[in-house]
C-alpha positions as CSV (number, residue, x, y, z in Angstrom):
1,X,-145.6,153.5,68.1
2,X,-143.5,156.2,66.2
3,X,-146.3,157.4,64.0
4,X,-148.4,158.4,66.5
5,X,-145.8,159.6,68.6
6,X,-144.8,162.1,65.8
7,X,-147.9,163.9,65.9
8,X,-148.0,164.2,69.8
9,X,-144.7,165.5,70.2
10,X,-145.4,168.6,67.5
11,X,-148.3,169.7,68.8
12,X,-146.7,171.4,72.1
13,X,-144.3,173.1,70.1
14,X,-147.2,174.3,67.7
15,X,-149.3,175.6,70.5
16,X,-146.5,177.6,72.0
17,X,-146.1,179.1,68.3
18,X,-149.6,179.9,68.2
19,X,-150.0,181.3,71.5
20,X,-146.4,183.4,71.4
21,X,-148.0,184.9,68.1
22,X,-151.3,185.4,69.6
23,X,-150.1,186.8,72.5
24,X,-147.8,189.5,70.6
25,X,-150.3,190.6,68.8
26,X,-153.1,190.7,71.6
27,X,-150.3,193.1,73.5
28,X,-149.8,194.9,70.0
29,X,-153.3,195.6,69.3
30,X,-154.1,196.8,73.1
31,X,-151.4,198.8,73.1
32,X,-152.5,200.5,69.7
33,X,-156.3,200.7,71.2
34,X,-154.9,202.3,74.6
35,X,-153.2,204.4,72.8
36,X,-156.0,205.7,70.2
37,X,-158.1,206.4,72.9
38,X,-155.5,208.8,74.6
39,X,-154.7,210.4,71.5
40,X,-158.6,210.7,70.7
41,X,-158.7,212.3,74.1
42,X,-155.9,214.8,73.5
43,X,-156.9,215.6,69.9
44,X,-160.5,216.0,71.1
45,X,-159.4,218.4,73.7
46,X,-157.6,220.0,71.2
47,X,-160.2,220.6,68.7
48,X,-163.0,221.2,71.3
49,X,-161.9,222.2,74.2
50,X,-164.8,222.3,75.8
51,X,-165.9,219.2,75.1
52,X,-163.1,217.4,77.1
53,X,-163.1,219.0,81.4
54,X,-159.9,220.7,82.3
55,X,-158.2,218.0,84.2
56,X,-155.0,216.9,85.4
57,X,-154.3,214.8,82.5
58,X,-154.2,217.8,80.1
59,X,-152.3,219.8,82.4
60,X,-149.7,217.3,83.0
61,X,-149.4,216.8,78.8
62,X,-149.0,220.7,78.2
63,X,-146.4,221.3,80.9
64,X,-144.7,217.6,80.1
65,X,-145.3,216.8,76.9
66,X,-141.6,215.1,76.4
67,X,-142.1,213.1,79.2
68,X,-145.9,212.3,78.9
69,X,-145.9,211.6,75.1
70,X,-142.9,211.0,74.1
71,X,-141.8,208.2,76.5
72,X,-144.7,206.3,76.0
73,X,-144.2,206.9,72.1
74,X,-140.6,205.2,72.6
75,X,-141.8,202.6,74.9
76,X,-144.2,201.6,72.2
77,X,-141.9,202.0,68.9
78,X,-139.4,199.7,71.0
79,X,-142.0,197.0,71.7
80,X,-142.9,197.1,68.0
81,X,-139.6,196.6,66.8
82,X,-138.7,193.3,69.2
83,X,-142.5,192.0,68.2
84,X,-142.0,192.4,64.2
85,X,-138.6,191.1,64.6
86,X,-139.3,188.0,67.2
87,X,-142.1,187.5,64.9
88,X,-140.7,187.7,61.7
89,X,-137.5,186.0,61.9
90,X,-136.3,182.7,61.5
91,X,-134.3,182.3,64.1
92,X,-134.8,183.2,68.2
93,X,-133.5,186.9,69.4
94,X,-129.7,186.3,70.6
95,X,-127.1,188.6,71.2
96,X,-124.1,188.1,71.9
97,X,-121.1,190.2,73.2
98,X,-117.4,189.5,73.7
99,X,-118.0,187.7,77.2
100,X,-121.5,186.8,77.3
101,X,-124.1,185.6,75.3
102,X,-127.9,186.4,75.6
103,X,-130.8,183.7,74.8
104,X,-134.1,183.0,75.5
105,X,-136.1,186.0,76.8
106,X,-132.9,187.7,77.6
107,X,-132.3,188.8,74.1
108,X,-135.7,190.4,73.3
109,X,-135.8,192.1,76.5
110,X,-132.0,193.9,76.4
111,X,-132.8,194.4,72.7
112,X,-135.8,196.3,73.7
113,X,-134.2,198.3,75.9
114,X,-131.3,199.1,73.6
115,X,-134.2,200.3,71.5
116,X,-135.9,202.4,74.2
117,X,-133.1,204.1,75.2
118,X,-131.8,205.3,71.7
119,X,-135.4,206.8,71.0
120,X,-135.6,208.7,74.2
121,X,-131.5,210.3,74.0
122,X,-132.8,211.0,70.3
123,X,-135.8,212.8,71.8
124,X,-134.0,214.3,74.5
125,X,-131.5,215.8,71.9
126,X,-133.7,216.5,69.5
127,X,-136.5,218.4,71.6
128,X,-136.7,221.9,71.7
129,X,-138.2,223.4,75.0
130,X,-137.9,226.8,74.7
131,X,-141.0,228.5,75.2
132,X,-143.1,225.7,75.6
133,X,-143.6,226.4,79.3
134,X,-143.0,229.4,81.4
135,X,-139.4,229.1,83.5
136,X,-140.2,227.9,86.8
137,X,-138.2,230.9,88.2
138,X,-140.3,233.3,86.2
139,X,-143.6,231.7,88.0
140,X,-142.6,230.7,91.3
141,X,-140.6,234.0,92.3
142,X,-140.8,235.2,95.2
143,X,-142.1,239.2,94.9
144,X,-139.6,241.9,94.7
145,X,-139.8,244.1,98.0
């Protein structure tokens, strides 16, 4: 009864390593090909400009490139460093604080956001918007009578 018992019992726990790893990756490697193809479409536009149509996707990137770009590069550098980390470690994400403790799902997820947010006050420090865009009161003025 034990022996073939032993064997039963390990392979739930196996499948939900296999599919937690799967699964990580899958999100890794769609979010790498999602985000080729937008920087294939931005460096395409860049090169040949009129290879790619004027659109609103272009427009929104040169008057928002913080926002547009750099979000979404934060978003992703945070979700890469939960994955490698749930991934490669030995033991589950958990954080713990002086009157709580996180576990489970909790401690990826507030350590992703952690993440997040230090990359985008970084690139909100760090980013330099002068002459990148024309003032808004420079271009929306009303004219001088």
């Amino acid at each position: 009864m034990t022996v073939e018992s032993q064997p039963e019992s390990k392979a739930p726990a196996r499948a939900s390593a296999v599919l937690k790893i799967t699964a990580t990756w899958g999100v890794v490697f769609a979010t790498a090909a999602w985000t080729a193809f937008f920087l294939g479409y931005l460096v395409a536009g860049a090169l040949w400009p009129s290879a790619v149509p004027e659109g609103w996707f272009l427009q929104l990137v040169r008057e928002h490139p913080g926002g547009t770009i750099g979000v979404a590069v934060s978003a992703i550098s945070a979700f890469s460093v939960v994955a490698v980390l749930d991934v490669l470690a030995r033991d589950p994400i958990e954080i713990k604080f002086i009157g709580f403790e996180l576990k489970g799902a909790a401690g990826p997820v507030v350590l992703w956001v952690i993440c997040f947010l230090a990359l985008v006050a970084g690139g909100k420090t760090l980013w330099d918007v002068t002459g990148l865009v024309p003032s808004t009161a420079t271009t929306h003025a009303a004219p001088k009578k």
